[in-house]
C-alpha positions in Angstrom: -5.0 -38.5 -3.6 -3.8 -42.1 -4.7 -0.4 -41.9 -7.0 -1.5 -41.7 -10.7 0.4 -45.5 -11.9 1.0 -45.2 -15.7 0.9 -47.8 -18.1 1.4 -48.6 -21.7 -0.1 -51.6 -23.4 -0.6 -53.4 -19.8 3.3 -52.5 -18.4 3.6 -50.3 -15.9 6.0 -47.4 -17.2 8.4 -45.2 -14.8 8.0 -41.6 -15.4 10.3 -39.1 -15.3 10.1 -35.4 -16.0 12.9 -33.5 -16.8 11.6 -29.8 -17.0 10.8 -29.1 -13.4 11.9 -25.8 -11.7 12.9 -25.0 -8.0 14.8 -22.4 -6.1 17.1 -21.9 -2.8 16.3 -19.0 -0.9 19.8 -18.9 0.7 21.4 -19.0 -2.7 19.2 -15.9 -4.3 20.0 -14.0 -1.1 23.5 -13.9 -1.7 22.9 -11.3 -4.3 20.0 -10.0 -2.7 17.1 -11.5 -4.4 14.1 -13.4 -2.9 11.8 -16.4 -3.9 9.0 -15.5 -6.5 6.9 -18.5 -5.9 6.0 -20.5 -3.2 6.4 -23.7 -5.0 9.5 -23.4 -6.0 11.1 -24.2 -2.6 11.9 -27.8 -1.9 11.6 -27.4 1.9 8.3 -28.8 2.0 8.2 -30.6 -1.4 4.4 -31.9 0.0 2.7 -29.6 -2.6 5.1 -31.3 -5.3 4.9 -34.7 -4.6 0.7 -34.6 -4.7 1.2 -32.8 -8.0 3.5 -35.2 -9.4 0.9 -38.3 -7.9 -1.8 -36.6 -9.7 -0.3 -36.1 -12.9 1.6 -39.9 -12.6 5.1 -38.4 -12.8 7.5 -40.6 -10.9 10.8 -38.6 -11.0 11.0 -35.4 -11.3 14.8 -33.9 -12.3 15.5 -30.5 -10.9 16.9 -27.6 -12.2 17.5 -23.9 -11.1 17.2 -21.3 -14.1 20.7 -19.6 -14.4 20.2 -15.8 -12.2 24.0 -15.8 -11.2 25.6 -14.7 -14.5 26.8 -11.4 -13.4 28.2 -12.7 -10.3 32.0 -12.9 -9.3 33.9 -15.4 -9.3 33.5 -15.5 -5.3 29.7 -15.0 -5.0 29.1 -17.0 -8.1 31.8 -20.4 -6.3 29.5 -19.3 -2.9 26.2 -19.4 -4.6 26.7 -22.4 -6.3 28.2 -24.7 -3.5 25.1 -23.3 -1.7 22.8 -24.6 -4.5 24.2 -27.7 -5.3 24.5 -29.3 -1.7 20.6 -27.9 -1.3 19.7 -29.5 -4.4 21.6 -32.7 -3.5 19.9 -32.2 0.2 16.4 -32.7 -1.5 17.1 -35.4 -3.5 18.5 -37.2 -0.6 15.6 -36.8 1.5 13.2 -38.6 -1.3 15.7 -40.4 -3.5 12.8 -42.2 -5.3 11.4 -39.2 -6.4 13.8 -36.2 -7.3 17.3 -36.4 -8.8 18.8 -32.9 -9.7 20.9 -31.0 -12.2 24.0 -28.9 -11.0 24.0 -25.1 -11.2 27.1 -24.1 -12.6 28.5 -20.1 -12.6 29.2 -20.4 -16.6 30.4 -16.9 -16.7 33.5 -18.8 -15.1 33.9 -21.4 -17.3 36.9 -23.1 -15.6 35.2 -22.8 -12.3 32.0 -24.0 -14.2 33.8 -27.1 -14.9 35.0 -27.9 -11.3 31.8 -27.1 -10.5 30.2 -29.9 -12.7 32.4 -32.2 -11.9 31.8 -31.4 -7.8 27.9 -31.8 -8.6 28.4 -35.0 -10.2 31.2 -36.9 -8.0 30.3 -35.4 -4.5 27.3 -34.3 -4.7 25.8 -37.2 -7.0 23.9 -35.0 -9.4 23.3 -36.0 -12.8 24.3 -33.2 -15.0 24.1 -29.2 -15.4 21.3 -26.7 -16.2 22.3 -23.7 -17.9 20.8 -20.6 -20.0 20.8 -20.3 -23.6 23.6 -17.5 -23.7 25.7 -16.1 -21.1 25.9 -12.3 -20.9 25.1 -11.9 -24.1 28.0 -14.8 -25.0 26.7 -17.6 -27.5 27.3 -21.3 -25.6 29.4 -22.2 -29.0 31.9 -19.2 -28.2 35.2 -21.6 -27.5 36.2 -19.3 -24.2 32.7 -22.1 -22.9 35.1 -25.2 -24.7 36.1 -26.2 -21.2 32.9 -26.6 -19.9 32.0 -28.8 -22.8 34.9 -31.1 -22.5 33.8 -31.5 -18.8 30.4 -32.4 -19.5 31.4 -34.6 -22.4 34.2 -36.5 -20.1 31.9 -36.6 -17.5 28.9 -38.1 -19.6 26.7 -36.0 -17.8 23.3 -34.3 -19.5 23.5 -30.5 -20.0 19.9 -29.3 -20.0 19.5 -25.8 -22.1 17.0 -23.3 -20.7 16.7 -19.9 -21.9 16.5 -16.8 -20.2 13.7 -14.1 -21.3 16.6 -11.8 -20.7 19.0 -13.4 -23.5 16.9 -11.9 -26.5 14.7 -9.4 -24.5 18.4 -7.8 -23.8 18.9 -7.5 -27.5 15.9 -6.8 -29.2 13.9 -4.8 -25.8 11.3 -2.5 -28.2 10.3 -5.4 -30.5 9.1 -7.4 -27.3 7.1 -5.2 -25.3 3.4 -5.0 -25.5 0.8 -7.9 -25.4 1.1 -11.5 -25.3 4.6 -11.4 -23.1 6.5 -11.9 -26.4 9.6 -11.8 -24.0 8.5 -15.0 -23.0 6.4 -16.5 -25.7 8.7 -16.0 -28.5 11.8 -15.0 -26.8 12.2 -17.9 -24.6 11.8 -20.3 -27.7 13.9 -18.4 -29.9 17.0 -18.0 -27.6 16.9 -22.0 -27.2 16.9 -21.8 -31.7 19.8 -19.3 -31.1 22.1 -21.3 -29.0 21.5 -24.5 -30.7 22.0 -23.1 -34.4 25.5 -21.6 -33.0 26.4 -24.9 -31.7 26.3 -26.7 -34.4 26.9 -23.9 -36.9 30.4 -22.9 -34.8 31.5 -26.8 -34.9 30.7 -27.0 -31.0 29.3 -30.7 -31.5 31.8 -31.8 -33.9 34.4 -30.9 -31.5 32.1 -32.5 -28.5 30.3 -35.4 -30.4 30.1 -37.4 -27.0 28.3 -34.2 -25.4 24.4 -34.8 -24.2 22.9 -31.7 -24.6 18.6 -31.5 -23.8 17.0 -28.5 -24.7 13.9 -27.3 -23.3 10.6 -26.3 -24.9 11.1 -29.0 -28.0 14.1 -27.3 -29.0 12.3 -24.0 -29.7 12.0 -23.1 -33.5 14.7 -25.3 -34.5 13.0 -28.3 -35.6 10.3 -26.7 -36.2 11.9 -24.9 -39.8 15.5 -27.1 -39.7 15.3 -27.9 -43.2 16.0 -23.7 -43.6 19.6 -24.6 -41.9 20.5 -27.0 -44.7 19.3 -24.9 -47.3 21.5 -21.9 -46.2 24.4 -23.6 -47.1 23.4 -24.5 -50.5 21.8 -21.7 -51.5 24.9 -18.8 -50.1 27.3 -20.9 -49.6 29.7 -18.6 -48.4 27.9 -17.9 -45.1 28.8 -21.4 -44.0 31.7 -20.1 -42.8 32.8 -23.7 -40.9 33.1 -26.7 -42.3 30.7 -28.9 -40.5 31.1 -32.8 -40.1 27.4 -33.1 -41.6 24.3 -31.8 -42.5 23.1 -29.4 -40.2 19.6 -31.0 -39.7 21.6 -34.5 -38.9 22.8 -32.6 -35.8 19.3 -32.6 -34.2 19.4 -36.6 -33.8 22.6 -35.8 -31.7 20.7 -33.7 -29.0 17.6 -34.1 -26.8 14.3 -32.0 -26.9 11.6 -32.1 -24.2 8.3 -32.9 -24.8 6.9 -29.1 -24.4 5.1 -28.2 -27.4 1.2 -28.9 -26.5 -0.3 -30.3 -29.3 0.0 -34.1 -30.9 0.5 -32.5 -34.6 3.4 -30.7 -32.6 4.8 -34.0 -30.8 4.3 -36.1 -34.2 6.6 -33.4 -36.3 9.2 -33.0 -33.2 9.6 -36.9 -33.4 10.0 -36.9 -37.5 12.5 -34.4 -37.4 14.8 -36.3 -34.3 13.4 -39.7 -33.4 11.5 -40.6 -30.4 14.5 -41.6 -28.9 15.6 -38.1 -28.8 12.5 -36.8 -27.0 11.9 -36.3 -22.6 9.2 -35.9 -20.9 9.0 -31.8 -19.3 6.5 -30.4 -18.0 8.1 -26.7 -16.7 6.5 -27.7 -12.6 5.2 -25.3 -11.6 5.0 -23.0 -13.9 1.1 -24.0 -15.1 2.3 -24.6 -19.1 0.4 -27.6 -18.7 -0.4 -30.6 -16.2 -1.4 -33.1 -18.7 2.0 -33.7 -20.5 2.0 -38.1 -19.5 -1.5 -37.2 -21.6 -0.1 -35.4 -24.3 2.0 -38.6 -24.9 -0.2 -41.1 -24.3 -2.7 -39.7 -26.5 -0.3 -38.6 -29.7 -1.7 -41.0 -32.2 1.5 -41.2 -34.4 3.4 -43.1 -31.6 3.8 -47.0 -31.1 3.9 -48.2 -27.5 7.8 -48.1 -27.7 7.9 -44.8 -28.7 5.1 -43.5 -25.7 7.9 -45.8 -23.0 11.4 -43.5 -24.5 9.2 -40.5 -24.1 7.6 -40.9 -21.0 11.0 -42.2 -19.0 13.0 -44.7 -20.7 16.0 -42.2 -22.3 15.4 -40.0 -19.3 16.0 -43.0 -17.3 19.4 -43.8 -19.2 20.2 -40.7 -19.5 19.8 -39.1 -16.3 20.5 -43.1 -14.1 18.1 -43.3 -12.7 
């Protein structure tokens, strides 16, 4: 199949998706775990690339969901040397199609920050994924502040992904049945979770220069925000931080991918944070969708300028492509 060339109002438009999954068997077998889809490896990247050609996604940016939180310090500096040089390995071998995020063992958060800083220097990746908590620890927890600073000298993008385990773990009995709420709501709500403690705790007043992405549009979060300012009108008292500003003017200081499936959905993300804020994701290869350059072309509310940020050009800046 020919490769899908998109373009917006007759100029061709570089793509880039930065919700795409993978995995390195050598790394999971370290603590004795194994592969659960075949298109997650990056060995043969064949069935990728013709995916990506179909769908017209240029770049894709890889990232490895956080597995390695209960590791030790020694498995955990292992696994992730192992990780990052594979990850760096396949972006090498099609540089005009894959950059990557470094994995970083944030249970460690010193090493986490030599990590980072390793990933992007030697290994030239362009920033972290990690999971919405850490062992039940919220991101905004200052024993995580020298990760931050890291990232924030760095410049590099920290993509937030959550982990069914981070609210499945704390709320098991209300999750089970039909539907995979783990997943459906969990997911979303442990991305809400570790965004409202960032800002709520002070994280990006302390950090303002951070770049922080989170997956899934951000999951609730801009979906109610308004319910963040009004908590600290209406009991005052439980604002327990003084914050910088509003909370809601926080959400035009982070990034949100594109994930949320319906135009009405799209239009409402981009009110609440500006198109400028807003990735392309698509979750490869998980099957959440294969139409998301569609979902963006086709969301009425958006001038030609907007469609260009969200299909690549702030993934572009932010990621260097």
């Amino acid at each position: 199949m020919s490769r899908r060339e998109v373009v917006v109002n007759g100029r061709r438009v570089k793509t880039i998706d930065v919700h795409a999954h993978c995995a390195v068997p050598e790394a999971l077998a370290l603590i004795g775990r194994s592969v659960e889809s075949g298109s997650l490896l990056m060995a043969s990247p064949q069935e990728r690339l013709r995916a990506m050609d179909e769908q017209g996604i240029d770049v894709e940016a890889l990232s490895i969901n956080a597995y390695w939180y209960a590791a030790s310090r020694d498995v955990a500096r292992e696994l992730i040397r192992i990780q990052n040089e594979k990850l760096a390995e396949a972006c090498a071998t099609h540089p005009d199609r894959f950059v990557a995020f470094a994995s970083v063992a944030l249970q460690h958060p010193d090493l986490a920050a030599e990590q980072l800083e390793e990933g992007v220097k030697r290994y030239g990746l362009r920033g972290a994924a990690i999971g919405g908590s850490v062992n039940g620890e919220e991101l905004a927890d200052p024993r995580f502040h020298p990760f931050w600073a890291k990232a924030e000298q760095l410049g590099a993008l920290v993509f937030i992904h959550p982990q069914a385990a981070g609210v499945a773990s704390e709320i098991p009995n209300r999750l089970k049945g039909s539907g995979g709420l783990d997943n459906t709501i969990g997911n979303p709500l442990e991305t809400t979770i570790a965004l409202s403690h960032l800002i709520f705790e002070g994280t990006l007043d302390r950090f303002p220069g951070v770049k922080i992405c989170a997956a899934h549009g951000g999951g609730y979060l801009p979906s109610y925000a308004a319910r963040s300012d009004a908590i600290c009108t209406t009991f005052p008292d439980r604002c327990t931080r003084p914050l910088a500003k509003k909370p809601t003017e926080y959400l035009r200081q982070l990034y949100f991918d594109s994930l949320v499936f319906t135009p009405e959905a799209l239009r409402h993300l981009v009110a609440e944070t500006g198109a400028d804020r807003i990735v392309m994701g698509t979750d490869y290869p998980y099957p959440w969708t294969q139409t998301s350059v569609d979902h963006i072309l086709h969301t009425p509310s958006l001038s030609d300028a907007d469609r260009v940020a969200i299909l690549g050009g702030t993934a572009e800046k932010l990621l260097g492509v």
